[in-house]
N, C-alpha and C positions, 0 to 999 in steps of 0.2 A: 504494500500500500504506500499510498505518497499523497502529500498534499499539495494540490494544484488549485492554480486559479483558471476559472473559465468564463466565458459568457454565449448567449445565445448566440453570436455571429461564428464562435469557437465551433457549435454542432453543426449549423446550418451548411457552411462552408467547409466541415466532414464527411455531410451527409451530400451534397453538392458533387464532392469532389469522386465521381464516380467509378475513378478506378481502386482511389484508396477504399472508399467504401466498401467495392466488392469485392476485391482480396481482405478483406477485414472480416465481412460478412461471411465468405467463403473459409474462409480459414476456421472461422470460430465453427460453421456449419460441421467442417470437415473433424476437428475435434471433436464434436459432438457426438457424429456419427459411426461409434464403435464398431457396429457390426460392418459396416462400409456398404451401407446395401442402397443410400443415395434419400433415405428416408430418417425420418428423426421421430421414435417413438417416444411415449410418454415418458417410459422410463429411460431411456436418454436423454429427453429432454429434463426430465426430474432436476438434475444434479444444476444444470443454468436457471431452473427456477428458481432453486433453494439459494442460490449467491444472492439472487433477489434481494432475499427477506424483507418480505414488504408487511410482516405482521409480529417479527422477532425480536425485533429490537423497537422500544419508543425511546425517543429521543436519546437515540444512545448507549439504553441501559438494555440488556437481555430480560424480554419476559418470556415466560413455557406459556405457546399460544396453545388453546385446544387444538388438538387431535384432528379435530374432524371437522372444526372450520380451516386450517391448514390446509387438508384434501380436497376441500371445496373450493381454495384461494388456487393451489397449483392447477387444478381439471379446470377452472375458469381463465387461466396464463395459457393455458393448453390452447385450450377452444379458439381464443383468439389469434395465436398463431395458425392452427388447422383452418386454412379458410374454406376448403372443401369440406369440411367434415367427414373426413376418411380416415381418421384416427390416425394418423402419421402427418406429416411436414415435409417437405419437400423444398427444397432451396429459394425457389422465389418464393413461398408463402414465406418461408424464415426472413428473406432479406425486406421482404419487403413489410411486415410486421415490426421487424428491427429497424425501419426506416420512420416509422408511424410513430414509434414509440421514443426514436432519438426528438423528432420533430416534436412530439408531447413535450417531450423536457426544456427544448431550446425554448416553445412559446411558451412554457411556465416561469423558465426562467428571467426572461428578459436580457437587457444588454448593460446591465450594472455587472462586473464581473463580482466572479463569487467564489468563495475559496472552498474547497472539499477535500477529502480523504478519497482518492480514485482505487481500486484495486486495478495492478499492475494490464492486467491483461484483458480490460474493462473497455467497453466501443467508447466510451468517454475519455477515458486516459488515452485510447489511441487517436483522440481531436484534439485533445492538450498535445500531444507529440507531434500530430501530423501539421497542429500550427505554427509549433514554436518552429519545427525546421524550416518551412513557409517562411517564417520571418525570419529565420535566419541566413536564408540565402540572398 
C-alpha cells in the first residue's frame, strides 16, 4: 500500500487513455482467471470482490459484517459485472464494468485532489503511476 494523491482528471485521463487501460484491465482479467478458460466465475471473481471490502471496515476500523449480508453484497458485485447473466464474465463485460465503476469514482470525487492509501496493484494506483510518468516526460 502507499499513499497517493489523486483527483478526478487523474481517473478520467486513465480511463481515456485506452491502451493503458486495456492492458490494465486485461492483465488484472488474466490474473483473475485461474482456470484460463477466458471466463471469470464467481469464485474467481470472489477473491477481487473481497479486496473491495465495501462493508468490513467503517471508517477505518474492522467490523465482523454478517455472514449472509456479505453473500448478498458479493452475488450483487457479481451480477453487475455478468451483464448477460450467464453466470460467468467474460472480458468486455469485466473491462467494461471496471470502466463504469473507475468513472463512479472520478465523478464522486471531483477535481480537488485527495490523498488515499492505494493498494499496490489497484486500477487506481495504476492512474497515480500512469500520471505521474505522463508528467514526467
Amino acid at each position: 500500500m502507499s499513499v497517493e494523491v489523486l483527483d478526478a482528471a487523474t481517473i478520467f485521463n486513465f480511463v481515456d487513455d485506452e491502451e493503458a487501460f486495456e492492458i490494465s484491465v486485461s492483465d488484472r482479467f488474466a490474473h483473475l482467471d485461474t482456470n484460463h478458460d477466458g471466463l471469470l466465475s464467481y469464485v474467481e471473481m470472489l477473491k477481487e470482490l473481497q479486496c473491495l471490502r465495501v462493508i468490513e471496515t467503517h471508517f477505518g476500523i474492522d467490523v465482523k459484517p454478517d455472514p449472509d449480508e456479505l453473500a448478498r453484497v458479493y452475488d450483487s458485485l457479481f451480477m453487475q459485472f455478468d451483464h448477460d447473466s450467464n453466470g460467468t464474465v467474460d472480458l468486455v463485460e469485466f473491462k467494461e464494468e471496471t470502466k463504469r465503476m473507475m468513472l463512479a469514482v472520478a465523478n464522486g470525487m471531483g477535481f480537488l485532489p485527495v490523498q488515499m492509501i492505494l493498494e499496490e496493484d489497484s486500477f487506481l494506483k495504476k492512474a497515480v503511476d500512469r500520471e505521474s510518468t505522463r508528467v514526467a516526460v
